[in-house]
N, C-alpha and C positions, 0 to 999 in steps of 0.2 A: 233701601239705598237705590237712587235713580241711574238708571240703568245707561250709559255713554256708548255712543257708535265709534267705532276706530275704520277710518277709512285707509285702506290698505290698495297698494299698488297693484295691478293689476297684469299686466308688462310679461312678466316671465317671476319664475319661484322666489328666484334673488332677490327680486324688487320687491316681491310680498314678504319676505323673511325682514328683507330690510326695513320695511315702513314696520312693521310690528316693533323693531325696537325703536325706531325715532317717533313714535306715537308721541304726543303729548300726555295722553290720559294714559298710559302705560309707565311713561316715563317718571311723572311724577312722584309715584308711588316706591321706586324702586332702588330705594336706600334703603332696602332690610324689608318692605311689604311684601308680605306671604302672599298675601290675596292679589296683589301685583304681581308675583312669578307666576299664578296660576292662570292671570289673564295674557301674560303675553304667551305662555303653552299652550293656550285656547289659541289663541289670534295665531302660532307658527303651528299648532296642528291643521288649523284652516287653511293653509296657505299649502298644506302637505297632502288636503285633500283636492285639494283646489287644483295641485301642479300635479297631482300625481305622476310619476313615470309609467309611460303608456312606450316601452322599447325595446330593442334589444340591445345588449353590453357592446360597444365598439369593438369591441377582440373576438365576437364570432363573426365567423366566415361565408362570403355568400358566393358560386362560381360563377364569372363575369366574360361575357364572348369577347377575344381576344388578350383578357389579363390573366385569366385564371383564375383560381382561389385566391378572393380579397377580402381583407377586414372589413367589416360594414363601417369601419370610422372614415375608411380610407375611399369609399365609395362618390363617385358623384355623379349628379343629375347628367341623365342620357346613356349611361352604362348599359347595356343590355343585359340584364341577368337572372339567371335560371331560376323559372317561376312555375307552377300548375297553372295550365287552362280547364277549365270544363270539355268534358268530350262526352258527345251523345253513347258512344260506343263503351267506353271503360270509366265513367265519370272523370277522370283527370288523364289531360296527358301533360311532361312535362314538355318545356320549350322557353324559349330564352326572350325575356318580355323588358323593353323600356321603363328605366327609372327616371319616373317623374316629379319627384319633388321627395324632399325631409317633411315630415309632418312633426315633428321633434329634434331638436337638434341638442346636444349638451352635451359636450366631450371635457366638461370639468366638473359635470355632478357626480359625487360617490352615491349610490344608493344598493338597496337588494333586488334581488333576483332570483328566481326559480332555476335550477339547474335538473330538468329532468333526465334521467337515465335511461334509454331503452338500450334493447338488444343491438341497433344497430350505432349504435354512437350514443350525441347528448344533444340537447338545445335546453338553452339558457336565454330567459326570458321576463319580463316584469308579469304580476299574478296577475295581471287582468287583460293581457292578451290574449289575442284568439290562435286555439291550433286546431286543428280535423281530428275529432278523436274517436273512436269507435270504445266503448263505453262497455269494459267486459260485463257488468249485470243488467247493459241494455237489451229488449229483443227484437229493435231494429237494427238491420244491418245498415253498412257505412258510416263513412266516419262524417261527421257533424262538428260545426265551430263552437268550442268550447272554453272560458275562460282556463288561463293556465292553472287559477288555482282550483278549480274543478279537475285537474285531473287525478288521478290513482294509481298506485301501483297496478299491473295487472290490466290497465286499458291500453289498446291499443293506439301509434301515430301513425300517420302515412310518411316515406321514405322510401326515395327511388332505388333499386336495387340494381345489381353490374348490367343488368340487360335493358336496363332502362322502363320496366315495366316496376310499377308502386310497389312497395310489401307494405304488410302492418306488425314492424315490430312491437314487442311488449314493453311497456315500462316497468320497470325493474326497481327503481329509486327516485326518489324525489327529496333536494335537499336546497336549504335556502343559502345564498352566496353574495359576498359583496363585491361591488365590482366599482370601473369609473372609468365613466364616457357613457353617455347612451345616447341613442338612435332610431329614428322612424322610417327607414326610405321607405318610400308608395311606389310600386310599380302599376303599368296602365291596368294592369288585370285581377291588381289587388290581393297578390299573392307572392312568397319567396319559399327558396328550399334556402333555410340558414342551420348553418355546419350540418347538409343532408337531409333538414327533418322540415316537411312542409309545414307553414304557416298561413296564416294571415295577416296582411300588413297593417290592420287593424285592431283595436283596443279597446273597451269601454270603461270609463272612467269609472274611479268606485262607486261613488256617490252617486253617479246616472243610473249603473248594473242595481243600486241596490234603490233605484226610487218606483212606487207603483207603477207611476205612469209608464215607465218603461218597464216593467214585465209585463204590463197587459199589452203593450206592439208586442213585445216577444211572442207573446200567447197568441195573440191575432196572427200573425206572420209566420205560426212557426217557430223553435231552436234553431232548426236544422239550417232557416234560412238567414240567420243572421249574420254573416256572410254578406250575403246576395245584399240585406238590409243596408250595410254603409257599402255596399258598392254603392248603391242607388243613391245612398248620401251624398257622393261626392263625385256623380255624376255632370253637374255643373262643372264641375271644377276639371274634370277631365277634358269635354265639351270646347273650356276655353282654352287649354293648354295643347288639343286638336286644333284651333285655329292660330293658336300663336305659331304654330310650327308652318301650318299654310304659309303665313307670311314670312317667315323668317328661315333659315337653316337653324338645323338642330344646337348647331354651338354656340348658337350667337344666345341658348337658353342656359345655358350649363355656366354656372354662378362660379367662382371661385370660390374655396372655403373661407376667404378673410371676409366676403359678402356674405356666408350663412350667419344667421343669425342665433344664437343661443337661447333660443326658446321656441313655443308652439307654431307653426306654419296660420298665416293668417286667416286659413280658409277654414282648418281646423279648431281651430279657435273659433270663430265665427260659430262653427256647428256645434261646440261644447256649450258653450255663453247661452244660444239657440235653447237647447237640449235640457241644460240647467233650468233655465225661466220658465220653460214649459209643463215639463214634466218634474222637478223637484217641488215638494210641498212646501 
């Protein structure tokens, strides 16, 4: 049987889910064709690897200088809010860092989520985001960026404590949760404490995390420094939203939410598209 390309939208998840069913060569078959439900399962699992959620659930919390404890749905570009910097002395200090841009935006997608448990509260998360984890059967110390679904009962997250200096509680549980809305903010330093538990406001797509070409950067660069890695990706991108602020006042950058768009940020996308062609076989 000769084998039919289905060109599928590109756009955001919606638009790939949608062209899979108005395919032609999909369509046609799909008055009772078995083999036709299995290829448009093929074409919306594509579009599921494709869009994967790389976020966190809009209903966790992030603390924002002068609002307080805010929803990250409720967040908008220019916010300041409470992020880790690198410190030569303690490796992290916290401090309250510029949100610069959504790198996902989708406050009417249901999907899952990671709800990790430690001692000192929860964070709730998609499996292939990055958090700082100290690795209880590691025998380097500190904590290191680790996909969520890498973590374990029994390893440790970083988490500021009342003095303001980091602890490393234990995770205690890990269970998987549905949720709806999700969320990317970037901040300039590439980091958030959300509901208390440091992260990374970074993600690697499944299909990247799991292609060679990208475990051998990993290998070459390091674990520990992946992290530092998509800082450096999206250096550019910081660079220019440094100079847009030269020219302009900060507000005159800060989008209304009927302006966000419901889907990936275009620069990040650029990097994934990039990232895929390169390194995926």
């Amino acid at each position: 049987m000769k084998a039919e390309h289905v060109t599928v939208c590109g756009g955001d998840y919606k638009s790939c889910m949608a062209s899979c069913g108005d395919a032609p060569q999909l369509k046609a078959a799909s008055q009772g064709g078995t083999a036709n439900e299995d290829e448009q399962s093929r074409c919306k699992q594509f579009c599921k690897t494709r869009f994967d959620l790389v976020c966190f659930p809009g209903d966790s919390t992030v603390m924002v200088r002068g609002r307080g404890r805010v929803q990250i749905a409720e967040l908008k570009v220019g916010d300041s809010v409470l992020a880790l910097l690198p410190s030569e002395e303690s490796g992290w200090k916290v401090c309250f860092d510029p949100l610069i841009a959504f790198l996902h935006y989708a406050p009417e997608i249901e999907s899952e989520a990671l709800r990790i448990q430690h001692e000192l509260g929860h964070v709730e998360l998609t499996s292939t985001h990055l958090l700082f984890v100290e690795k209880h059967c590691s025998r380097t110390d500190g904590a290191v960026p680790l996909m969520a679904r890498e973590v374990s009962v029994g390893d440790r997250l970083l988490a500021p404590w009342v003095d303001g200096n980091l602890s490393r509680p234990k995770v205690l549980n890990i269970e998987r949760v549905m949720r709806r809305g999700f969320f990317a903010p970037l901040s300039r330093c590439g980091t958030l404490l959300v509901d208390g538990t440091a992260a990374s406001c970074y993600a690697i797509p499944g299909d990247l995390a799991e292609a060679p070409g990208f475990c051998q950067i990993v290998q070459a660069v390091g674990a520990s420094n992946l992290h530092s890695l998509c800082q450096a990706v999206f250096l550019p991108f910081r660079a220019v939203h440094q100079l847009a602020l030269q020219k302009k006042p900060e507000s005159a950058l800060v989008p209304s939410s009927s302006k966000i768009l419901e889907s990936f940020h275009p620069y990040a996308w650029f990097c994934y598209v990039l990232g895929a062609n390169l390194l995926i076989a």
